[in-house]
N, C-alpha and C positions, 0 to 999 in steps of 0.2 A: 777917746782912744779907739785905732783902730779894731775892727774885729768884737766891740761890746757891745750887745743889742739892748737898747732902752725898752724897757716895757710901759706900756701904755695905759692907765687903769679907764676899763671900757665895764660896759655890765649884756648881760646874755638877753638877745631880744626876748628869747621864750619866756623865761622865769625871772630875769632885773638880777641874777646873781651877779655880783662884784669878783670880774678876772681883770688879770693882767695877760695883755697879748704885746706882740713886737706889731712896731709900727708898719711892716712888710707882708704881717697877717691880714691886718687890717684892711690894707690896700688889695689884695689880693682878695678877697671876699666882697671885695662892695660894700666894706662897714659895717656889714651884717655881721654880730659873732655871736655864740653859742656856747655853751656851758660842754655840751657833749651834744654825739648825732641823734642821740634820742630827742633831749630837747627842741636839737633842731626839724628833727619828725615829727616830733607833739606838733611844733608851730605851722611847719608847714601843712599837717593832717587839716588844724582849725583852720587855717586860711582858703584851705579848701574846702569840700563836700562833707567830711568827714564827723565833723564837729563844731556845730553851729548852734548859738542859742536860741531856744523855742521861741516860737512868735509873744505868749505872755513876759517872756522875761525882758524881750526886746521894749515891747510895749510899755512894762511897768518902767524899764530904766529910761527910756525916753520919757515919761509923762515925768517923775523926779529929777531929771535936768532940767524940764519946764519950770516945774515948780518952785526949783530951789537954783535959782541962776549963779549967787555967789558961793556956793558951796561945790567945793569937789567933791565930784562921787564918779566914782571908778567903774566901768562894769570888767567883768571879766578877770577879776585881777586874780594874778598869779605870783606876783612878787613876796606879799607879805609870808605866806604857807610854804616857802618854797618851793613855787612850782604846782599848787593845790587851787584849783579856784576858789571864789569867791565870787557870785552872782552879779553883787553889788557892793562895793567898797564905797564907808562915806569915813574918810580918817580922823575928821576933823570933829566927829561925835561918837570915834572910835563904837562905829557900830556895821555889822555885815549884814546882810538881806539875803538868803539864798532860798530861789525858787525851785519848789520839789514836783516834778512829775508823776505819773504812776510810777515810773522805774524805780522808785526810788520806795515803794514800796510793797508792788504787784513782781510776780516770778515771768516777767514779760517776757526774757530771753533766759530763764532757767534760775533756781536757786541758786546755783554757787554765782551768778552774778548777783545775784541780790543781798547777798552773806558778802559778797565784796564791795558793794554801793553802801550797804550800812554799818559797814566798820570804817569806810573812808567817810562817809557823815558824822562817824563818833568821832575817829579822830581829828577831822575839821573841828569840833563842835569844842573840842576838848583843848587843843591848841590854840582857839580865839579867845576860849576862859582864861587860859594861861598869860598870853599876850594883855589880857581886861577887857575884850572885846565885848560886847553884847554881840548876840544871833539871834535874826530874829527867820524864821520857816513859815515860810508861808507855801501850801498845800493845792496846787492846783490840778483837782482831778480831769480823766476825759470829755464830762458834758461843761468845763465850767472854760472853755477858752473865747465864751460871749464877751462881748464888748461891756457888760453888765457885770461879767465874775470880775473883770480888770478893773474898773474903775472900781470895786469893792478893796480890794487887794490894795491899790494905788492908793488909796482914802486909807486904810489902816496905815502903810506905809509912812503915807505921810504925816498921819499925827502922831508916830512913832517917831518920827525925824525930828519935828518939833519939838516932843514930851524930852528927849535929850538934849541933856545941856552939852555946849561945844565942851571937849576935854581941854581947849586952851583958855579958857575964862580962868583969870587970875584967882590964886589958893583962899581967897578973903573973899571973890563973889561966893565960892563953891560955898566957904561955913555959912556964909549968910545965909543961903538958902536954908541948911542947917542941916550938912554933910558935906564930908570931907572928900565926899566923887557923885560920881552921877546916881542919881535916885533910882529906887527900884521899880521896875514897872510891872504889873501885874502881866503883862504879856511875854515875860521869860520865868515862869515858875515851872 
């Protein structure tokens, strides 16, 4: 019919939310589409100078795509939290990794930033429980961005990746082991 515009189901590059846009948005944008102009600032800010991940996070998430070839692991992800990162997404062992700086717990640029970094880490923390996520933190202070602290960090990591069983192993591998989900590990008490 004339004059009806079909809508397209597209998802928002910043944050993977699920819109509908007309196919004339579309085209008119470069394909590129966005949930709102913030998101579209968030994304453009990271793509720039603004917001870039530290050299150990870079580091650990490259050595665990070495390590772990057929596994997906996400860095940077922003889709599951809506828009909230995630250091490291691995979906398939429903488990997070997210690397802490000083900021995250020195008043490096004032307390009320720091009273707002660690209520957005509770609430991360609190949302990935909800979701069944595991979280695992791992703490990298100012002396420890040695090639020595990362390979430390990478090596836990890793046998943390391991120790979890994939969340798609069929409901009769899980009882064999003898539970009905992924076992508890002494590194999320």
């Amino acid at each position: 019919m004339p004059g009806v515009h079909r809508l397209v189901p597209v998802r928002c590059c910043g944050c993977g939310a699920k819109l509908r846009r007309r196919r004339s948005e579309i085209d008119r944008y470069g394909g590129k589409q966005f949930c709102s102009h913030r998101c579209h600032m968030r994304t453009k800010n990271r793509a720039g100078k603004m917001s870039r991940p530290s050299a150990p996070e870079l580091a650990i998430y490259n050595g665990l795509r070495a390590r772990f070839l057929r596994l997906r692991i996400i860095h940077d992800d922003r889709a599951l939290l809506d828009g909230r990162e995630i250091d490291i997404h691995i979906p398939a062992r429903r488990l997070a990794i997210e690397i802490h700086g000083p900021i995250h717990w020195l008043p490096l640029f004032g307390e009320q930033k720091l009273k707002q970094m660690r209520s957005r880490d509770r609430f991360k923390a609190a949302a990935l429980r909800k979701l069944g996520y595991r979280l695992r933190v791992f703490k990298i202070r100012r002396n420890e961005w040695s090639p020595t602290a990362i390979r430390r960090i990478l090596a836990a990591a890793t046998a943390l990746i391991e120790d979890t069983p994939s969340s798609r192993a069929a409901p009769s591998a899980r009882r064999a082991r003898g539970g009905a989900g992924p076992r508890p590990s002494r590194h999320f008490r």
